[in-house]
C-alpha positions, -999 to +999 in steps of 0.1 A: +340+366+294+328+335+280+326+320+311+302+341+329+277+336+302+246+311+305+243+284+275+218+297+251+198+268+252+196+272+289+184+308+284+157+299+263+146+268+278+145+243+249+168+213+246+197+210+223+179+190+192+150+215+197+134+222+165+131+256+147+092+261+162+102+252+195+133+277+195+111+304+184+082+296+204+104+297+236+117+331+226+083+343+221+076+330+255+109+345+274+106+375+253+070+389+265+076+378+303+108+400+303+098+424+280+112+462+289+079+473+286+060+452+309+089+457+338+101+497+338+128+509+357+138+464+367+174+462+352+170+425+363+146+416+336+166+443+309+194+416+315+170+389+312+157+403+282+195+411+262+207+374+271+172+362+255+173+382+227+211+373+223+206+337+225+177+334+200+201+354+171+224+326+177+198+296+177+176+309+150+202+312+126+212+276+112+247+288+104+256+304+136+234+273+157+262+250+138+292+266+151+280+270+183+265+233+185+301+227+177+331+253+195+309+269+221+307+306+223+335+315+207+324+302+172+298+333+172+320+359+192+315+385+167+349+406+189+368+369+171+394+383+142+398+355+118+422+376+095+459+373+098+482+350+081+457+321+077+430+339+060+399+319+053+415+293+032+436+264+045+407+241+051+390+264+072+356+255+093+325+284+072+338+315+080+369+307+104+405+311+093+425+282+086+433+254+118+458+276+132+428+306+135+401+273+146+426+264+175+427+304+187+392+313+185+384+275+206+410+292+229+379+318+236+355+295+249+375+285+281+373+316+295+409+327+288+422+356+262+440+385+271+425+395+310+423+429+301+453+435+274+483+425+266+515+432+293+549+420+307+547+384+304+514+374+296+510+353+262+479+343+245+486+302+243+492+304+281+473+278+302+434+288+303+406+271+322+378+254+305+349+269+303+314+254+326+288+236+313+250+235+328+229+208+324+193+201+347+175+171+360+145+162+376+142+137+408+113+128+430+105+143+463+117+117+480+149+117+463+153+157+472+149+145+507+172+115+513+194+121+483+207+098+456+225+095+424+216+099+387+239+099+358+237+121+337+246+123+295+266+155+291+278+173+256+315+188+264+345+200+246+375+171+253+412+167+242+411+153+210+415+116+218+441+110+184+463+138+193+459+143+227+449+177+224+481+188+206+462+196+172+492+178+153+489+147+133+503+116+147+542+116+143+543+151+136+546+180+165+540+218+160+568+242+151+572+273+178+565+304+162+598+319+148+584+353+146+573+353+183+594+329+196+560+310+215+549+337+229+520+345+207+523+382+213+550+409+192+559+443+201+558+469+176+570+503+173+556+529+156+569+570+152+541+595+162+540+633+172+547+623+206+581+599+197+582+560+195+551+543+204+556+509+215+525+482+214+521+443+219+490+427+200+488+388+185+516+376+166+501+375+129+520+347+114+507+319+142+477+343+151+483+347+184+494+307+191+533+304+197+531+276+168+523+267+135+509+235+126+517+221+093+500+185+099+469+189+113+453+160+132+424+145+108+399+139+132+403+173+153+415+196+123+438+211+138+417+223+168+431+199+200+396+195+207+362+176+202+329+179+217+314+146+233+285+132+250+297+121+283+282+098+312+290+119+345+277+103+378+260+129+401+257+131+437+225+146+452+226+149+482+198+148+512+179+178+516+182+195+483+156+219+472+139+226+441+160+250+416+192+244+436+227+236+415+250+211+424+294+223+412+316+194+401+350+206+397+368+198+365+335+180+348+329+208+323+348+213+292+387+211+286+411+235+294+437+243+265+470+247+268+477+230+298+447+248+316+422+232+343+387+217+329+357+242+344+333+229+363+294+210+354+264+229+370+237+207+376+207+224+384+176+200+403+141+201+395+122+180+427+091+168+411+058+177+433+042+153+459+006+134+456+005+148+494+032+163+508+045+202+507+076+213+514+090+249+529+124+242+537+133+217+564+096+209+570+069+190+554+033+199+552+008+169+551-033+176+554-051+149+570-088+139+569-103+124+596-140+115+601-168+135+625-167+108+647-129+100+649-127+144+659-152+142+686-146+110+702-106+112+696-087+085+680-053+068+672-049+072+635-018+063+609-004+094+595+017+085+561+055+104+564+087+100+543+097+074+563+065+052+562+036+056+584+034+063+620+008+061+653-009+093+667-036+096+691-062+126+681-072+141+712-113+147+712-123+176+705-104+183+674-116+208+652-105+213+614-076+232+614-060+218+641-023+213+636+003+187+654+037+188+650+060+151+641+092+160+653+120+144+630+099+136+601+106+164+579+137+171+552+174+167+564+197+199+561+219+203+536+242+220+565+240+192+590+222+194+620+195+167+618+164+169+603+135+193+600+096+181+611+064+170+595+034+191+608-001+175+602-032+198+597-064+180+602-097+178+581-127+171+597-149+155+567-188+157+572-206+128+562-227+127+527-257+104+515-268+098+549-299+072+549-332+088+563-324+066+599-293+085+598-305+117+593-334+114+626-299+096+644-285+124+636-311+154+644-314+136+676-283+139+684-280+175+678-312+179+702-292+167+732-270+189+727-296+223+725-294+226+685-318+229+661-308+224+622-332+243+609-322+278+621-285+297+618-283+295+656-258+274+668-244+257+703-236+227+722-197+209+709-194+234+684-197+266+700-219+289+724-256+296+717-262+329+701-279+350+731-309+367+721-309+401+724 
């Protein structure tokens, strides 16, 4: 189904007014990561690499591009019959049938069609759920962390706005299908070795419909439907992480026939930090501190997400030495507080030191039994080697 499918230009990681170069640059790209060849035996990356090459036929072809710029994936569904009653005259869109055909094969993209054949009482122009629509967007860490709310321009099928989705021109309605009587479906006998054979399939004069339309609406053609660029207000909320999706129900594109809109994916990209990390709930911030601050301890300002805060280094402290801030980290998505901020430190040794600082400092490292000059080493920073 239509609906389980990911928007080409999602697949292939280029935006919608992409140019031809960038298209087939991106394929290139896509194309040798998942290549077959370079991932034997991983049917994860054979998908990858079908739904890549699938999406570039589409893309690269400036006719096929067009219709699905315009009606989604059912304006390339190769499975699509456009024969039948309307043929491919009657104002047709390149390649379609007339409106009638236009207004069954935008049926497609919502997801709908036959749920596995035709039977009892199901009809092709029942109610059908539109189909989703993905689009992405970027926020700062601290936006991933305390949430906010962007809005977003998203390109969706809608109900035609002049006809309210009916396809008809104003002051004109459809005329149910005398041949199927609105079901869109006919049952048809036919005499084999085995007796009658009875079958359903699409009703050809309405093509599957229920009704014929003999005054399209002008700005629709026929169709019910339009693709617009809509402003949708997204929620982010606190604690999201990178390459997580957010659902709004009924955001994506129309349903037809009385069917549910689907639902927007947005998926979040969360922008790296100048100096913080992230692994889940927690934060990871490195701290320098100077030779002098580690061995003599001291209260320093350690920046956090919510500003900066007071800690006393304890002398002594060694690079590597980690403290926890409980509280400070990322909020969870599930409730239940927030995570913590853990702080490694960095002892930084002093550079350009003048020659009184250099006899300061070889002094220094006398008192305490060292000598520079050879590998041995003792005194705050470890035990003398013993000789042996």
């Amino acid at each position: 189904m239509a609906e389980n499918k990911r928007d080409y230009y999602e697949v292939l990681g280029v935006s919608r007014d992409a140019s031809e170069s960038d298209i087939k640059k991106a394929f290139r790209q896509q194309a040798k990561k998942y290549h077959p060849d370079l991932h034997p035996d991983d049917k994860e990356a054979e998908v990858k690499f079908k739904e890549i090459n699938e999406a570039y036929e589409v893309l690269s072809d400036a006719d096929k591009k067009a219709r699905y710029d315009q009606f989604g994936f059912a304006g390339v569904d190769p499975n699509y019959n456009a024969g039948g009653a309307g043929g491919f005259g009657g104002g047709g869109f390149g390649g379609f049938g007339g409106f009638d055909d236009l207004g069954d094969i935008l049926g497609n993209i919502f997801g709908g069609g036959f749920g596995g054949g035709f039977g009892g009482s199901q009809t092709r122009n029942g109610p059908r759920k539109g189909e989703r629509v993905h689009v992405s967007t970027h926020i700062s860490f601290e936006e991933a962390a305390f949430g906010c709310e962007k809005e977003l321009s998203v390109s969706r099928i809608e109900n035609c706005p002049d006809c309210g989705g009916s396809g008809c021109a104003e002051g004109t309605t459809a005329e149910v299908c005398p041949d199927c009587g609105g079901s869109g479906v006919v049952t048809r006998q036919q005499r084999t070795a085995f007796g009658v054979m009875q079958t359903q399939g699409p009703c050809p004069k309405c093509n599957g419909k229920g009704k014929i339309i003999h005054q399209p609406c002008s700005k629709c053609r026929g169709a019910g439907l339009v693709r617009k660029n809509k402003k949708v207000t997204v929620k982010i909320p606190a604690g999201i992480d990178d390459g997580q999706t957010i659902s709004m129900r009924g955001q994506g594109n129309a349903g037809i026939n009385g069917g549910e809109a689907g639902d927007l994916y947005v998926t979040v990209t969360v922008q790296p930090h100048e100096v913080f990390t992230r692994e889940g709930t927690s934060v990871y911030y490195e701290m320098p501190i100077s030779i002098i601050q580690a061995a003599l301890g001291a209260e320093v300002e350690v920046p956090t997400l919510d500003g900066k805060v007071k800690y006393t280094v304890p002398e002594g402290t060694q690079t590597g030495a980690m403290f926890r801030l409980r509280g400070k980290g990322i909020p969870s998505l599930r409730g239940g507080g927030r995570g913590d901020q853990f702080v490694t430190v960095t002892v930084r040794t002093p550079t350009n030191l003048s020659g009184e600082q250099k006899e300061l400092l070889k002094k220094f490292g006398e008192t305490l039994g060292e000598n520079h000059e050879t590998k041995e080493f003792g005194g705050m920073f470890g035990k003398k080697k013993k000789k042996k």
